[in-house]
Every structure is written in C-alpha cells, then in structure tokens.
C-alpha positions as CSV (number, residue, x, y, z in Angstrom):
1,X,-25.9,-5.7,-30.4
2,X,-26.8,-3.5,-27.3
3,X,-24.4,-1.3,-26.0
4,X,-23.7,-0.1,-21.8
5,X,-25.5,3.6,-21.5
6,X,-23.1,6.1,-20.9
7,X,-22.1,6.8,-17.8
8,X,-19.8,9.0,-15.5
9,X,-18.4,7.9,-12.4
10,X,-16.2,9.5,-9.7
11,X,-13.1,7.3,-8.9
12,X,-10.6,8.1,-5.8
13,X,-9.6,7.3,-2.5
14,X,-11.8,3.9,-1.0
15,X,-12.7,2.6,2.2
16,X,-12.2,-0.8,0.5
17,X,-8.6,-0.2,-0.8
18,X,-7.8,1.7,2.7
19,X,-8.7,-1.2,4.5
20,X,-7.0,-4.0,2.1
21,X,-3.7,-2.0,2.4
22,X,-4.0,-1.3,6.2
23,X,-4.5,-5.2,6.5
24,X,-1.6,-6.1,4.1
25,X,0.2,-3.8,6.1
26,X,-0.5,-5.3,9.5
27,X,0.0,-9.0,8.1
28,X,3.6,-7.7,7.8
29,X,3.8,-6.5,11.0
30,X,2.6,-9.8,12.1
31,X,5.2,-11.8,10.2
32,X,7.6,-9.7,11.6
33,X,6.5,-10.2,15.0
34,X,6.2,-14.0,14.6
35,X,9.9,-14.0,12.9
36,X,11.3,-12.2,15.5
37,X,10.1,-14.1,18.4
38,X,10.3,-17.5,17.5
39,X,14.3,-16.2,16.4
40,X,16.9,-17.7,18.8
41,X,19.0,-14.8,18.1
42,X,18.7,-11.6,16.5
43,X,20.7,-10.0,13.2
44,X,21.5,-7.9,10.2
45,X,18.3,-10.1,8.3
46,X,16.2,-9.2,10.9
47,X,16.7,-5.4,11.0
48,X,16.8,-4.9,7.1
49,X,13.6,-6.9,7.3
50,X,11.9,-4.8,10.0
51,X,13.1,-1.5,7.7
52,X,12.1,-2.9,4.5
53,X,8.7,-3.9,6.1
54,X,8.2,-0.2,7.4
55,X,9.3,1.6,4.2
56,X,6.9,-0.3,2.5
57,X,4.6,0.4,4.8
58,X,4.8,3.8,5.1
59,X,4.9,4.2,1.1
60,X,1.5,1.8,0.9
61,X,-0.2,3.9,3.3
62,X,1.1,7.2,2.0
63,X,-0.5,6.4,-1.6
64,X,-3.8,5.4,-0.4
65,X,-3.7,8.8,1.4
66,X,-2.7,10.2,-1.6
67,X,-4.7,8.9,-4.0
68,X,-6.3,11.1,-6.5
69,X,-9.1,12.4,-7.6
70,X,-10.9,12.4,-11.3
71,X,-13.7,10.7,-13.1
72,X,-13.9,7.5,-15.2
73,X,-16.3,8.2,-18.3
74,X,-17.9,5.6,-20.9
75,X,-19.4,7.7,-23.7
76,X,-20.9,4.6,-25.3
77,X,-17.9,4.2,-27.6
78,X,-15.1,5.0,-25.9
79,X,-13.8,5.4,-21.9
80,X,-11.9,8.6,-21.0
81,X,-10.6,9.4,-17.6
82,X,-10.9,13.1,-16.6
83,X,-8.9,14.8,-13.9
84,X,-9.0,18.5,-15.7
85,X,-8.5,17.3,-19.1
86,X,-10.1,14.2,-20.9
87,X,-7.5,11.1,-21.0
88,X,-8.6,8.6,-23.9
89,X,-8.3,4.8,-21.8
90,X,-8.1,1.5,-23.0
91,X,-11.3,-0.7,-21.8
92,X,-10.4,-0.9,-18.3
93,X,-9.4,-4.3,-17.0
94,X,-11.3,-5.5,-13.7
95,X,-8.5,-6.9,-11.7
96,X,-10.8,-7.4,-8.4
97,X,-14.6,-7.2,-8.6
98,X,-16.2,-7.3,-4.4
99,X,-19.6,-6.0,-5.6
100,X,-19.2,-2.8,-3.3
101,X,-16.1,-2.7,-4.8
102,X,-14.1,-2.5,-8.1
103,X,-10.2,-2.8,-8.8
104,X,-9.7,-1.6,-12.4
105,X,-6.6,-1.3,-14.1
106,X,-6.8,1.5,-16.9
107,X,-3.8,2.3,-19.5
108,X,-3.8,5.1,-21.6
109,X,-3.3,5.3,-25.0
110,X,0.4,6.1,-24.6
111,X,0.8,2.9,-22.2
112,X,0.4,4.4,-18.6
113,X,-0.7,3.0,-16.1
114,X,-3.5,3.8,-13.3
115,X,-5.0,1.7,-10.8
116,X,-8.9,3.1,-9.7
117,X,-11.0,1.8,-7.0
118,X,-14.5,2.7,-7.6
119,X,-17.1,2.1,-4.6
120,X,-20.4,1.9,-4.7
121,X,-21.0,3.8,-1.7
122,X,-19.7,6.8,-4.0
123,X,-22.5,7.3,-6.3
124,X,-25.2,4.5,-5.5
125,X,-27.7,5.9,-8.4
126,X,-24.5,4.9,-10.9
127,X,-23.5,1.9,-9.8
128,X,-24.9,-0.4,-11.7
129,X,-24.4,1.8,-14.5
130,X,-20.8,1.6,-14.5
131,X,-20.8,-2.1,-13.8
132,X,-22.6,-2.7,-17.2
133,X,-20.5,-0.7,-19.5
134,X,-17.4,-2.2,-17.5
135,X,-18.6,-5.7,-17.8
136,X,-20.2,-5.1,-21.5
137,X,-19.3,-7.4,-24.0
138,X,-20.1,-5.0,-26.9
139,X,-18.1,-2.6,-25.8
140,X,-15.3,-2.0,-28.2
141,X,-11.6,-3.8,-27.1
142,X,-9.0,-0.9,-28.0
C-alpha cells in the first residue's frame, strides 16, 4: 500500500485561527450588547456576564498572540512535533479542514494535548504534502 512522502511543515500562529477567535470574540460582545439593551433593568447577571465575557476574551486573544512556534514532521512512519527537541505524536486528528486552513489536534505519547493551525499561505510548495500524509489512510493509527 502506498504511503504519504515525508514531509515537514511549520505550524504557529494563523490568520485563520486569528480571525475565527476575533469573530467568536465579537459575537460575544454582540450578545452582550443585544442582552443588555433589550433588559428592562440592569443586575448582578449582567455584570458577571459582561466580566466573564471580557476575561474570556482577553485569555482567547492573548493565546492566539501567544501561540507558539515549532514544526509538525511525518517521517513516513511516524509524526513528531519539533520545537527544539523531537516530540513523538499520535496521528494528528483533523478537527477542522477550510482547505487554506487545517485544525489538527495532536497528543503526545504521554497524553498531552496541542491544538496546531497549519495554513497554506505558510509554505505553499508543502501544502499538499502535508495534506496527504495527514489525510493518508496507510499511515499507521498509534
């Protein structure tokens, strides 16, 4: 059976997930808005929901800022994530596939847990490259 060429990819912050959490974000601020004018009078609800919106805000937008950098890498048999040091992965789980985009969901061995959001806008030349050892069937299931 053929197996996906190897391939190595680079994996950090996205225009894509930037804009999804800015937009998530505002739909908040939106519901907010639209709760707290069509109130007829104004409470503890309303403040804890306006605070709760805005620390969740502020932490959504803070990790997409914060997102780091490293590499997702499919030597043919196996995927490793490298950010200094080689991290053996499970065969990465596509959560959200836009074509431009990717969501992947990657554990490691040990059981953590990393979201990546690889764009093609990153490294055109690869991008089909990764999409067919991500989307292999022959690749081996950890």
């Amino acid at each position: 059976m053929y197996n996906a060429p190897a391939v190595t990819y680079p994996v950090g912050r996205s225009h894509f997930q930037a804009g999804l959490t800015l937009a998530v974000v505002a739909a908040g601020a939106f519901a907010q808005g639209a709760w707290g004018l069509l109130s007829v009078a104004y409470g503890a609800g309303h403040l804890l929901g306006f605070l709760l919106w805005l620390l969740v805000g502020a932490w959504a937008l803070w990790s997409v800022l914060h997102t780091p950098r490293s590499e997702l890498v499919w030597d043919g048999q196996s995927w490793y994530r490298t950010a200094g040091t080689a991290i053996l992965l499970e065969r990465p789980q596509v959560i959200l596939d836009a074509q431009h985009s990717l969501l992947l969901c990657v554990r490691q061995q040990g059981g953590a847990t990393a979201w990546l959001w690889p764009t093609q806008r990153t490294q055109p030349e690869r991008w089909l490259a990764l999409r067919r050892a991500l989307f292999n069937p022959a690749s081996p299931e950890v």
